[in-house]
DSSP file (Angstrom, degrees, kcal/mol; ACC not computed):
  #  RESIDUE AA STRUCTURE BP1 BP2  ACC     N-H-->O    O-->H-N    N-H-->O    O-->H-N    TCO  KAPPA ALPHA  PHI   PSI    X-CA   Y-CA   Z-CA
    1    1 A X     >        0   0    0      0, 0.0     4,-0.6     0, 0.0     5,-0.1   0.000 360.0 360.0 360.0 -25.4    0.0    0.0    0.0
    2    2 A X  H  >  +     0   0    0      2,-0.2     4,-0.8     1,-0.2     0, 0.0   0.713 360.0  55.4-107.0 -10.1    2.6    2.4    0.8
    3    3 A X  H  > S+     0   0    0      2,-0.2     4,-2.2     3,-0.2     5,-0.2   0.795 104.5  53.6  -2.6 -73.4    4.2    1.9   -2.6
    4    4 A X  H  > S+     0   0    0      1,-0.3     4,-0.9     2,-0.2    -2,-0.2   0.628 110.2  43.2 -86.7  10.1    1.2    2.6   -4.3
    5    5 A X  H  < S+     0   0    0     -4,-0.6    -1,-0.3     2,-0.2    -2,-0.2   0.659 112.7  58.0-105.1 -21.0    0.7    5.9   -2.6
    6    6 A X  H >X S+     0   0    0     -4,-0.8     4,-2.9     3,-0.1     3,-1.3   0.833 105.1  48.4 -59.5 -38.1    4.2    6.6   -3.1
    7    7 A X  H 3X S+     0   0    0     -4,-2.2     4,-3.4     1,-0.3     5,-0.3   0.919 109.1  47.7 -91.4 -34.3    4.0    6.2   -6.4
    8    8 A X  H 3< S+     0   0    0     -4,-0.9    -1,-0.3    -5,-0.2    -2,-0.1   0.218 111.1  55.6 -71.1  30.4    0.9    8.4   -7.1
    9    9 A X  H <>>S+     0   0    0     -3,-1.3     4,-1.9    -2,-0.2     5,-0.5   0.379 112.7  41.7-122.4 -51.1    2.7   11.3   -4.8
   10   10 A X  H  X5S+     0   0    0     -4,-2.9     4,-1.2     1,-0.2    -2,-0.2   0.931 116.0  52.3 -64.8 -25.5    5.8   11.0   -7.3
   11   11 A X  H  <5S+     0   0    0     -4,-3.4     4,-0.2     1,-0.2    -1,-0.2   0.676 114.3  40.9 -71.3 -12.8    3.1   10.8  -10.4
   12   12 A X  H  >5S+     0   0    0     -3,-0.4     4,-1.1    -5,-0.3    -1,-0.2   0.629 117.1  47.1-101.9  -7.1    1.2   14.1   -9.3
   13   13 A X  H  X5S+     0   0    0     -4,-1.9     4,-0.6     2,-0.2    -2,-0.2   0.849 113.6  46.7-104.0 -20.5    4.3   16.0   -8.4
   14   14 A X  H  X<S+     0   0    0     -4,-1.2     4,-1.2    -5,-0.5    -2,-0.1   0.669 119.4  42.4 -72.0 -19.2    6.1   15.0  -11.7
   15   15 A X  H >4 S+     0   0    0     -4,-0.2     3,-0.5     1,-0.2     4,-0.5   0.919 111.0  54.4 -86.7 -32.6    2.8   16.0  -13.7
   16   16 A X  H 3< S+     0   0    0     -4,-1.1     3,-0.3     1,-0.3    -2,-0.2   0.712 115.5  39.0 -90.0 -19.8    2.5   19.1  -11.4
   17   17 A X  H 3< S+     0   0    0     -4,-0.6    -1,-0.3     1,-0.1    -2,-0.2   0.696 103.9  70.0-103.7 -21.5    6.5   20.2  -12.6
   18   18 A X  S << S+     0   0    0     -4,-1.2     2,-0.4    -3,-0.5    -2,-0.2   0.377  86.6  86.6 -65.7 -13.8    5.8   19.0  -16.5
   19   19 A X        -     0   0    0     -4,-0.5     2,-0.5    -3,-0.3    -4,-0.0  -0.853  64.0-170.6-102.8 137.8    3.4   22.2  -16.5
   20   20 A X        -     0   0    0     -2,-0.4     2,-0.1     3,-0.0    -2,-0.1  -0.976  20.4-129.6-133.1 105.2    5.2   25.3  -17.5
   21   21 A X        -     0   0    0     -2,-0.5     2,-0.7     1,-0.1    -2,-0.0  -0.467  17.0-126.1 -74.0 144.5    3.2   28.5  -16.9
   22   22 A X        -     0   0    0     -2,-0.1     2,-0.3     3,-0.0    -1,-0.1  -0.813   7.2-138.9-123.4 130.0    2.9   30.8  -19.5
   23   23 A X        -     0   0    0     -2,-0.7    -2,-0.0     1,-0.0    -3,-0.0  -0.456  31.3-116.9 -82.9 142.3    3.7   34.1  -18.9
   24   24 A X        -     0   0    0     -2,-0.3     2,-0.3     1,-0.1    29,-0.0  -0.032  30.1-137.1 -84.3 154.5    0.9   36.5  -20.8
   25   25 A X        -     0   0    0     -3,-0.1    -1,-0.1     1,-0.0     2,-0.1  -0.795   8.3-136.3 -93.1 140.4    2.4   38.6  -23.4
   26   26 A X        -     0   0    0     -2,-0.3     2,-0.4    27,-0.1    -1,-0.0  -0.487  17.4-123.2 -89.1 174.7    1.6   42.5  -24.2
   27   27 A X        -     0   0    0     25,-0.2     2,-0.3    -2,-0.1    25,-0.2  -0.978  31.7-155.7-106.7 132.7    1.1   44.2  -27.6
   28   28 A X  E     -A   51   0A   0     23,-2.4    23,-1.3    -2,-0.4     2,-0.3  -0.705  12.2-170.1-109.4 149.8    3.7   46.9  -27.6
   29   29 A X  E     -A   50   0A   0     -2,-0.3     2,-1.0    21,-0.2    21,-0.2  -0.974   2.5-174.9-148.3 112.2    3.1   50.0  -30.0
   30   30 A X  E     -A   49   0A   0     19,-1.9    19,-1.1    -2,-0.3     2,-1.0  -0.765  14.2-178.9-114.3 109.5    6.2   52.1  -30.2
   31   31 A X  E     -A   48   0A   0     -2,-1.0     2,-0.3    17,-0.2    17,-0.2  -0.652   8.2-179.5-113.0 152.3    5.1   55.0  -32.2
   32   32 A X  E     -A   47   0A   0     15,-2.3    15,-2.4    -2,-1.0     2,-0.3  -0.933  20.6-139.0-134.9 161.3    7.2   57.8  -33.1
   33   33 A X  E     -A   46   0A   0     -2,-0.3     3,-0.4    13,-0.2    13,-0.2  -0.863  23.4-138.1-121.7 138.9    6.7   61.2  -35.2
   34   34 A X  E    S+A   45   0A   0     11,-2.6    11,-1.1     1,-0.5     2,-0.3  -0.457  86.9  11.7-134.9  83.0    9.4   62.1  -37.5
   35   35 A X        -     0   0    0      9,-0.3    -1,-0.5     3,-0.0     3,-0.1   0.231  68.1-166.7 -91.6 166.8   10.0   65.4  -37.2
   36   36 A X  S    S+     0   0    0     -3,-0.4    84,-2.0    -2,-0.3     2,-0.5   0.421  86.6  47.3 -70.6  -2.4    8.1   66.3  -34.4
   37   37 A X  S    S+     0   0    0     82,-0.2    84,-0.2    87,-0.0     2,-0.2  -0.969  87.3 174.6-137.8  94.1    8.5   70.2  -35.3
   38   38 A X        -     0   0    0     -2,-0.5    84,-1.3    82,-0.3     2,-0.3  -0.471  25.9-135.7-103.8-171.3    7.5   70.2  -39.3
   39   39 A X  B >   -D   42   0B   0      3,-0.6     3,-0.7    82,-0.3    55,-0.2  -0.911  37.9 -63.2-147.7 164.1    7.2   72.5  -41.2
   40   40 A X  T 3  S-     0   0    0     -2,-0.3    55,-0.2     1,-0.2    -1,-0.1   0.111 111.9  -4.3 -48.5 147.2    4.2   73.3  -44.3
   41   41 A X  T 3  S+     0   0    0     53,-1.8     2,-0.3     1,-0.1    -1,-0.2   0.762 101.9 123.8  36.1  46.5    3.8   70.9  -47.2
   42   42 A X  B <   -D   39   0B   0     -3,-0.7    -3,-0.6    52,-0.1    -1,-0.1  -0.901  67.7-104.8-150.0 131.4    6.8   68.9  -46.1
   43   43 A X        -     0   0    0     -2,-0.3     2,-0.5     1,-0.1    50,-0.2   0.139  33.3-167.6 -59.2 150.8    6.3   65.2  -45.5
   44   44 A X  E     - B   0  92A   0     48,-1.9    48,-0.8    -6,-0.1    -9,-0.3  -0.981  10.1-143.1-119.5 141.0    6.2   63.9  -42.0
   45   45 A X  E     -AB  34  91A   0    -11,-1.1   -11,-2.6    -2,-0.5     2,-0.3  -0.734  12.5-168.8-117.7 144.0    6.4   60.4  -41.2
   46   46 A X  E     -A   33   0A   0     44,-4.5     2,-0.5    -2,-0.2    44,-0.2  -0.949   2.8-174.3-131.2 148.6    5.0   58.2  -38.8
   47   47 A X  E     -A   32   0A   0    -15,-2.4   -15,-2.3    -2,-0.3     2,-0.5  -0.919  18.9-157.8-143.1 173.6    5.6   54.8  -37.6
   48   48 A X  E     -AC  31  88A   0     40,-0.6    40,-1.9    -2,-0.5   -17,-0.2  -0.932  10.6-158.0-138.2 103.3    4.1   52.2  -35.3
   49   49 A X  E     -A   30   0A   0    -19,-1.1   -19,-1.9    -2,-0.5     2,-0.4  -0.504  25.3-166.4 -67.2 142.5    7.0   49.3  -34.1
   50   50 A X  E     +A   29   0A   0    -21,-0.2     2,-0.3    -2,-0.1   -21,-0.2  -0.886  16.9 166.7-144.7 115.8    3.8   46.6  -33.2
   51   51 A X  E     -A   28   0A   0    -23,-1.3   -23,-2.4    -2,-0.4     2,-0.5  -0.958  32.1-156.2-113.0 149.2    5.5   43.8  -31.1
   52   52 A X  B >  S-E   55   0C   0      3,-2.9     3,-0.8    -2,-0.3     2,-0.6  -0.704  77.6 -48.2-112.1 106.5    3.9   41.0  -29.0
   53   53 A X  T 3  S-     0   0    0     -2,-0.5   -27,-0.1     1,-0.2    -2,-0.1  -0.918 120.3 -28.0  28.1 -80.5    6.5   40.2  -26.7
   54   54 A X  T 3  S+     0   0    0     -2,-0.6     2,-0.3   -29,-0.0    -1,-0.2   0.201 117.1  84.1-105.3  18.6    9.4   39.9  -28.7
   55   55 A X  B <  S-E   52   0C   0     -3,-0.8    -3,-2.9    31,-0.0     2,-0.9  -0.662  80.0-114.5 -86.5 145.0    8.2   38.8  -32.1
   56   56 A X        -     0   0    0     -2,-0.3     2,-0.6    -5,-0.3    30,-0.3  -0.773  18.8-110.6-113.0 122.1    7.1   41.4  -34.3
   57   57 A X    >   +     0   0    0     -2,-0.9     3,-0.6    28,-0.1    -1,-0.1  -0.144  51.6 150.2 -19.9  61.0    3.8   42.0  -35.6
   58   58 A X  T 3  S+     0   0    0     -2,-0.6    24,-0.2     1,-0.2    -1,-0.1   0.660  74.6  31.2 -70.2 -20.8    4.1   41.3  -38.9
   59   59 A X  T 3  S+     0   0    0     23,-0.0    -1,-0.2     0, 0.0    -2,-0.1  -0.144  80.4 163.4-119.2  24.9    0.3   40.0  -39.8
   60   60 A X    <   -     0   0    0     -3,-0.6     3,-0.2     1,-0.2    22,-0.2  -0.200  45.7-115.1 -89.3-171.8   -1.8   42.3  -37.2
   61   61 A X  S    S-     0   0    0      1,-0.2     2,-0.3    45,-0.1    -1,-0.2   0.817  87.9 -12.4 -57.4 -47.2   -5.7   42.7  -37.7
   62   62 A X        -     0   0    0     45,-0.4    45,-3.3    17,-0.0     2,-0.5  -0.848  60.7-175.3-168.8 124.5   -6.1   46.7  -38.6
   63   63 A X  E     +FG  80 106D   0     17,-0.6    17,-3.9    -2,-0.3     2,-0.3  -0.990  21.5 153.8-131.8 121.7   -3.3   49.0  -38.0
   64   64 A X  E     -FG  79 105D   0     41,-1.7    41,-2.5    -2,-0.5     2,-0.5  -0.972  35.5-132.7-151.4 153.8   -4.3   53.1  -38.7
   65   65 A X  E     -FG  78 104D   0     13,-3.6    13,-1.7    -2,-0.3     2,-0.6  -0.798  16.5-161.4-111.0 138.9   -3.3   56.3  -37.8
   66   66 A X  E     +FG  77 103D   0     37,-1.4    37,-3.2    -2,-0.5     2,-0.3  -0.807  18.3 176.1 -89.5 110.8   -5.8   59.3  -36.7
   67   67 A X  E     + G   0 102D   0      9,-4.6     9,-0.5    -2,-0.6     2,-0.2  -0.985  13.9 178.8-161.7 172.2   -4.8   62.3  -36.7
   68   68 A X  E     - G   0 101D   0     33,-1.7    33,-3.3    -2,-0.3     7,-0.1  -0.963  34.8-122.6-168.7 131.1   -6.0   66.0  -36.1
   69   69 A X  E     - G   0 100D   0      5,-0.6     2,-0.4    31,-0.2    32,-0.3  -0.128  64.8 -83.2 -74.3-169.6   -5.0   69.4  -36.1
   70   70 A X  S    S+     0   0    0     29,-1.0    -1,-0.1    56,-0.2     3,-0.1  -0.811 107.7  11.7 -95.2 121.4   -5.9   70.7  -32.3
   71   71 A X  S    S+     0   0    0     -2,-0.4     2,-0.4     1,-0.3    -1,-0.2   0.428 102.1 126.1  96.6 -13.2   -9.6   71.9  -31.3
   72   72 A X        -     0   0    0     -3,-0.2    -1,-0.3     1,-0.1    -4,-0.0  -0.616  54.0-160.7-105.5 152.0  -10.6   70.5  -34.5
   73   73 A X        +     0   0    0     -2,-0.4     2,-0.7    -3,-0.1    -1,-0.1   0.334  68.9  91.9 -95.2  16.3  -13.4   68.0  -35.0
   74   74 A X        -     0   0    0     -5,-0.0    -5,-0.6     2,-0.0     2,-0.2  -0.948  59.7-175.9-128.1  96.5  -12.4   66.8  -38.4
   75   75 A X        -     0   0    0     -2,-0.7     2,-0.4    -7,-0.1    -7,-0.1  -0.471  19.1-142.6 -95.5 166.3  -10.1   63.7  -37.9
   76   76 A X        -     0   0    0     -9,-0.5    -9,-4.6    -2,-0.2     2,-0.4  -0.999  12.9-172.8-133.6 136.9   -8.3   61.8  -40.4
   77   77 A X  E     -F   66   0D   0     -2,-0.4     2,-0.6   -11,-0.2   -11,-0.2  -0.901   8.5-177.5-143.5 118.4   -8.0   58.1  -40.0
   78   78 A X  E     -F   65   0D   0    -13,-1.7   -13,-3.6    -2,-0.4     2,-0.2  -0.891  19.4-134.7-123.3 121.7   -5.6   56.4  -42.7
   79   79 A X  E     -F   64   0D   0     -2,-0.6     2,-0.3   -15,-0.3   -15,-0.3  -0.519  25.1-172.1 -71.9 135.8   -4.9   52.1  -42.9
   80   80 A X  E     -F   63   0D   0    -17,-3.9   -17,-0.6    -2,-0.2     2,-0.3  -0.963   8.9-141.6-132.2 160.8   -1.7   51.6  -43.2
   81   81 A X        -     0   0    0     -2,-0.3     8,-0.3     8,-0.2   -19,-0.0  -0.843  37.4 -68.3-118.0 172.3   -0.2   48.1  -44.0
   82   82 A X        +     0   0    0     -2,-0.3     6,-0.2   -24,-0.2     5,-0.1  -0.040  42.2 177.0 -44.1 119.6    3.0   46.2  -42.8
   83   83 A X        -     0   0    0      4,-3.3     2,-0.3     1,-0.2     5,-0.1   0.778  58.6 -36.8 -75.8 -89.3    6.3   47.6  -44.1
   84   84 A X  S >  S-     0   0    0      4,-0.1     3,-1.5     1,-0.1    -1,-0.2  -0.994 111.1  -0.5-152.3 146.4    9.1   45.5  -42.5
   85   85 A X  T 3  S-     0   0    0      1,-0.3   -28,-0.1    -2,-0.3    -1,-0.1   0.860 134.4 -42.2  43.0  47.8    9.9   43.7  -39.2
   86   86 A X  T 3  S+     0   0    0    -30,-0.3    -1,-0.3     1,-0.2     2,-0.2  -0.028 104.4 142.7  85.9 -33.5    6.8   44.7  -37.7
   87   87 A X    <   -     0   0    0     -3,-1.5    -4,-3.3   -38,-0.1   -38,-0.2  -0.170  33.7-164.2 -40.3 106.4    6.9   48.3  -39.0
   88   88 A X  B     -C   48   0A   0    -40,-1.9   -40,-0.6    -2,-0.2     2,-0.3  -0.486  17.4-163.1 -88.3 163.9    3.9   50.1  -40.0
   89   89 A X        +     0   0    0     -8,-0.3     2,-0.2    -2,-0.2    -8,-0.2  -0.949  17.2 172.2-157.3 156.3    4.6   53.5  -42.2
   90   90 A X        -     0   0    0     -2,-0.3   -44,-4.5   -44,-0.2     2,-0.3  -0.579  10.2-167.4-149.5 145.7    2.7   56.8  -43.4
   91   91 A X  E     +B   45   0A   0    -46,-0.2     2,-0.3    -2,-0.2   -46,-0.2  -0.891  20.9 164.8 -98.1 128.8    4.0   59.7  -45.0
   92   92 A X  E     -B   44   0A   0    -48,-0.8   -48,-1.9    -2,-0.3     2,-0.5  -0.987  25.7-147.6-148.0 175.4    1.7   62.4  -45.0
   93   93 A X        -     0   0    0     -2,-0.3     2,-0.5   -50,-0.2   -50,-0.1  -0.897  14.8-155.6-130.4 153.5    2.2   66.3  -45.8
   94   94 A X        -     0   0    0     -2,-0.5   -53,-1.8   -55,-0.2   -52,-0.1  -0.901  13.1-167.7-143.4 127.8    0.1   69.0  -43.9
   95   95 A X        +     0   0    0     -2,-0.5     2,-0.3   -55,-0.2   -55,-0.1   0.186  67.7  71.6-114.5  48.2   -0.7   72.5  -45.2
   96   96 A X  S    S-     0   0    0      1,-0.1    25,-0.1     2,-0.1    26,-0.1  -0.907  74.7-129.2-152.0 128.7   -2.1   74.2  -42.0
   97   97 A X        +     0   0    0     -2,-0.3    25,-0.2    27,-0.1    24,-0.2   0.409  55.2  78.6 -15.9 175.3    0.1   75.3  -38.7
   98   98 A X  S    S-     0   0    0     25,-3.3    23,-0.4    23,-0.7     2,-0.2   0.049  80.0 -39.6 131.5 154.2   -0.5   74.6  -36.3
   99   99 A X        +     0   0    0     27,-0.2   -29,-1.0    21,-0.2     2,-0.3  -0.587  55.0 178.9 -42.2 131.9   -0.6   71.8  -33.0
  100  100 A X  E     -GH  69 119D   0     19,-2.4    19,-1.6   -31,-0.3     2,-0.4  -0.911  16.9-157.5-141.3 145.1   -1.5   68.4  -34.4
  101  101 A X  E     -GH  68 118D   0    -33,-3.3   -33,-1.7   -32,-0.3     2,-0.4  -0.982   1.7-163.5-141.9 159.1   -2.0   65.0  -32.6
  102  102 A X  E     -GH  67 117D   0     15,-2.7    15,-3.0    -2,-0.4     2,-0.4  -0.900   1.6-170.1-120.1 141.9   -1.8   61.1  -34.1
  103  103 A X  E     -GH  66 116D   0    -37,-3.2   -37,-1.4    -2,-0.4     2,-0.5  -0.890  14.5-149.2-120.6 118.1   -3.1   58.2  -32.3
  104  104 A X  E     -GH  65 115D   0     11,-1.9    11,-1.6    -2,-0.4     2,-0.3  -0.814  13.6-155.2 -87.1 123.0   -2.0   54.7  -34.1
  105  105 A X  E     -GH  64 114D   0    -41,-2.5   -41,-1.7    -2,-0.5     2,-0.5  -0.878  12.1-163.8 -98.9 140.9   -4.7   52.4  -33.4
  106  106 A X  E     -GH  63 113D   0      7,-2.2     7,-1.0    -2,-0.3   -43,-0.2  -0.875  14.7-168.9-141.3 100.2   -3.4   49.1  -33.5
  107  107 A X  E     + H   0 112D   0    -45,-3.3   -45,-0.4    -2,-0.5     5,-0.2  -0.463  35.8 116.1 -67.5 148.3   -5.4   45.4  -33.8
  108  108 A X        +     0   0    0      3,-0.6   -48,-0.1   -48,-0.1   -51,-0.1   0.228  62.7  27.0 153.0 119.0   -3.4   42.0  -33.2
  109  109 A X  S    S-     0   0    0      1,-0.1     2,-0.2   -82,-0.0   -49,-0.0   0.960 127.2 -66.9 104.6  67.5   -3.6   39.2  -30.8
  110  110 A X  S    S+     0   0    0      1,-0.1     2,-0.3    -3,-0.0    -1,-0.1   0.232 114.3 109.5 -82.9  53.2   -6.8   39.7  -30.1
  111  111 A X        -     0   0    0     -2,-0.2    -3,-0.6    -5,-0.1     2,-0.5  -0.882  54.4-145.6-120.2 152.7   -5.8   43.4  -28.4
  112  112 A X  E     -H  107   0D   0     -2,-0.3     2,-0.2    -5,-0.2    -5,-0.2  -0.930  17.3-180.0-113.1 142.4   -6.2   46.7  -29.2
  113  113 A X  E     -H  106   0D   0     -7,-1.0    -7,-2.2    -2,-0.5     2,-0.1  -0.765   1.2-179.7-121.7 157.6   -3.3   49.5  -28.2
  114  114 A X  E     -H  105   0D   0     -2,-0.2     2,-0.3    -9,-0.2    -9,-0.2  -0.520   4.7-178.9-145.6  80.5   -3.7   53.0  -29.0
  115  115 A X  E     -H  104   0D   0    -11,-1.6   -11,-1.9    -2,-0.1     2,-0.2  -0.696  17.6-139.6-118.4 156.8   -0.7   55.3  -28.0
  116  116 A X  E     +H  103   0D   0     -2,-0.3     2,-0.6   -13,-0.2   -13,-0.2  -0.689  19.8 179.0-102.7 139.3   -0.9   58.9  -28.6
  117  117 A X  E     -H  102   0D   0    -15,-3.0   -15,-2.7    -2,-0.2     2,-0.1  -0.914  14.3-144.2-136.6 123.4    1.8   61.5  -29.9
  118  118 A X  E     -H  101   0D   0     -2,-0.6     2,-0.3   -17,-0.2   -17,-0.2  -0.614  18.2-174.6 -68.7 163.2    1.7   65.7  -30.7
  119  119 A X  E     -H  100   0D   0    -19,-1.6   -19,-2.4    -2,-0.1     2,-0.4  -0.971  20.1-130.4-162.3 151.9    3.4   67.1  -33.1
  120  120 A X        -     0   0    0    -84,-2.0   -82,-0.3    -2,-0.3   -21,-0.2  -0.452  13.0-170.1 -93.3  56.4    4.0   70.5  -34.2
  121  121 A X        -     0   0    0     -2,-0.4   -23,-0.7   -23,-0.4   -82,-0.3  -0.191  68.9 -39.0 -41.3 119.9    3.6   71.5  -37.7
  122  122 A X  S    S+     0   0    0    -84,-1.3     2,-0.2   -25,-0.2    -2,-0.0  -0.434 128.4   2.1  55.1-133.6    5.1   75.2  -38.4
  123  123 A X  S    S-     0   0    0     -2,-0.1   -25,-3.3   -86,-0.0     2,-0.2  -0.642  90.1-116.6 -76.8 152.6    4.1   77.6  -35.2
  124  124 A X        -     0   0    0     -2,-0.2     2,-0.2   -27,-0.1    -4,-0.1  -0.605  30.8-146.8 -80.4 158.6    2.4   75.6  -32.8
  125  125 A X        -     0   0    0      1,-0.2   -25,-0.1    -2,-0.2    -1,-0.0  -0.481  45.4 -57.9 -93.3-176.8   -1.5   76.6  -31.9
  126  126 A X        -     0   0    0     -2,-0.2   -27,-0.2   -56,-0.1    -1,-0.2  -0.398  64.5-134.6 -49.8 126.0   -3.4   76.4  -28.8
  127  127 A X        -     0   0    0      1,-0.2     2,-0.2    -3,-0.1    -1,-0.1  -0.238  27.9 -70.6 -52.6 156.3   -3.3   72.8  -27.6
  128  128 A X    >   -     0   0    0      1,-0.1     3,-1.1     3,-0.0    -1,-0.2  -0.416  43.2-110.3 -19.9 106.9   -6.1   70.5  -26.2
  129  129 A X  G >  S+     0   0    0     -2,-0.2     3,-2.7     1,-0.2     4,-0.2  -0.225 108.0   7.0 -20.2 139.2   -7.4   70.8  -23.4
  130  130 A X  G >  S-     0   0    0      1,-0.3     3,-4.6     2,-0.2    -1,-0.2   0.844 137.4 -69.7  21.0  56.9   -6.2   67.6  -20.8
  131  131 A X  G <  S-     0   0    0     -3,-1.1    -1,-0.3     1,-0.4    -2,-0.1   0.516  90.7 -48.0  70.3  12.7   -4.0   67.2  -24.1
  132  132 A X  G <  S+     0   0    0     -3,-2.7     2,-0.5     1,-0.2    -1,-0.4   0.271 101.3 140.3 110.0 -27.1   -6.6   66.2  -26.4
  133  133 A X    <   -     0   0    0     -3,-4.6    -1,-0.2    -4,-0.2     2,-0.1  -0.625  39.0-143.6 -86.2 123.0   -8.1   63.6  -24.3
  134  134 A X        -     0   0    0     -2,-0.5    -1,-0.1     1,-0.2     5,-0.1  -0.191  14.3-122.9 -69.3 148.0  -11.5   62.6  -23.8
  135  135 A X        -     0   0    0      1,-0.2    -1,-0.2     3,-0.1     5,-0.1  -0.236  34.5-116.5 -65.9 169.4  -13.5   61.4  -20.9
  136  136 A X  S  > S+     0   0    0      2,-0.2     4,-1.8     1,-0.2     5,-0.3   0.726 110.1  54.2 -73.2 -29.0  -15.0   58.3  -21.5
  137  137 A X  H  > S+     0   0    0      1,-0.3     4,-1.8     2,-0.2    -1,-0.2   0.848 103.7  50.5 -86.2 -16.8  -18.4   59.9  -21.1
  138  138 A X  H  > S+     0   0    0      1,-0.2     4,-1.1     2,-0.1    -1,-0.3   0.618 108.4  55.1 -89.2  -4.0  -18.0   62.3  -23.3
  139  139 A X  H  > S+     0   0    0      2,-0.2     4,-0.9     3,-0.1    -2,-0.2   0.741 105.7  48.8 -92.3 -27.1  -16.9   59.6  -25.7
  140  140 A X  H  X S+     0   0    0     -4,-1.8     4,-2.3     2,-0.2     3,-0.3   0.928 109.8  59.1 -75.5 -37.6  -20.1   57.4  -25.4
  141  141 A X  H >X S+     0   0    0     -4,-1.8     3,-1.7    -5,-0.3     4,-0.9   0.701 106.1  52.1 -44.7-100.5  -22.1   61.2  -26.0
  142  142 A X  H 3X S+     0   0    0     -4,-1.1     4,-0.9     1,-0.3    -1,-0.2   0.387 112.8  38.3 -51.3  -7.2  -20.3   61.2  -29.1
  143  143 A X  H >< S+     0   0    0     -4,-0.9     3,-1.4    -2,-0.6    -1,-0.3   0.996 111.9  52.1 -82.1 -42.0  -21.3   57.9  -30.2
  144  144 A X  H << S+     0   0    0     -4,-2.3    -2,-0.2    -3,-1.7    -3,-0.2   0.939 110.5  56.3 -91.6 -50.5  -25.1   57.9  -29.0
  145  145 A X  H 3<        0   0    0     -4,-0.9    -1,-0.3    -5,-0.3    -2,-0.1   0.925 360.0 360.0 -48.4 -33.1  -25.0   61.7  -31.3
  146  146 A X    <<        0   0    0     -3,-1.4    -1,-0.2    -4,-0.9    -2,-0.2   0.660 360.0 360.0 -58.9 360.0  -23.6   59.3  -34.8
């Protein structure tokens, strides 16, 4: 008897060390504005690094960037697809001054990231308020208004 309870103590503690947790992975969004201080009708470029731990996010789900002069209610929201080694790319040119901000919103792994940047085109204008961001209630108002 004490055999066989020895041997189901060595079979649950060998199954119980044969399990290897696995530890959860983010999606990472590194985005950067290049320049951040442009100037009129001269390209700026933006890109969105999309990793999920440390592979990179060649395949994700919907990768675009939003972006919007400051104060103004007239976004622009441009798909972009995979450059290289995870890289997402736009070139865009802007022919108004002004304070600007991009958010790359970024599907894949079945997570969403959003990270946020300003940038300065020409002289800068008046900013955002709390930087452009909205409460969450005022973000459900604007859907229930669409």
């Amino acid at each position: 008897m004490k055999k066989i309870v020895l041997f189901c103590m060595t079979l649950i503690f060998l199954a119980g060390c044969a399990k290897e947790e696995e530890i959860p992975k983010m999606l990472n969004v590194d985005l950067s504005v290049d320049p951040i201080q442009g100037k009129v009708n001269e390209p700026v470029k933006f890109q969105a690094k999309v990793t999920y731990g440390d592979e990179a996010v060649t395949d994700a789900d919907d990768v675009s960037f939003e972006i919007w002069l400051a104060n103004s209610d007239d976004h622009d929201k441009i798909a972009v697809k995979h450059k290289r080694n995870g890289i997402y790319e736009l070139e865009k040119t802007f022919d108004e001054e002004g304070t600007y901000y991009v958010y790359a919103h970024v599907t894949a792994r079945d997570m969403h990231n959003m990270p946020k940047k300003e940038f300065v085109i020409g002289k800068p204008s008046t900013p955002e308020q709390n930087g452009g961001k909205k409460e969450m209630d005022e973000m459900d108002d604007d859907e229930e208004m669409k």
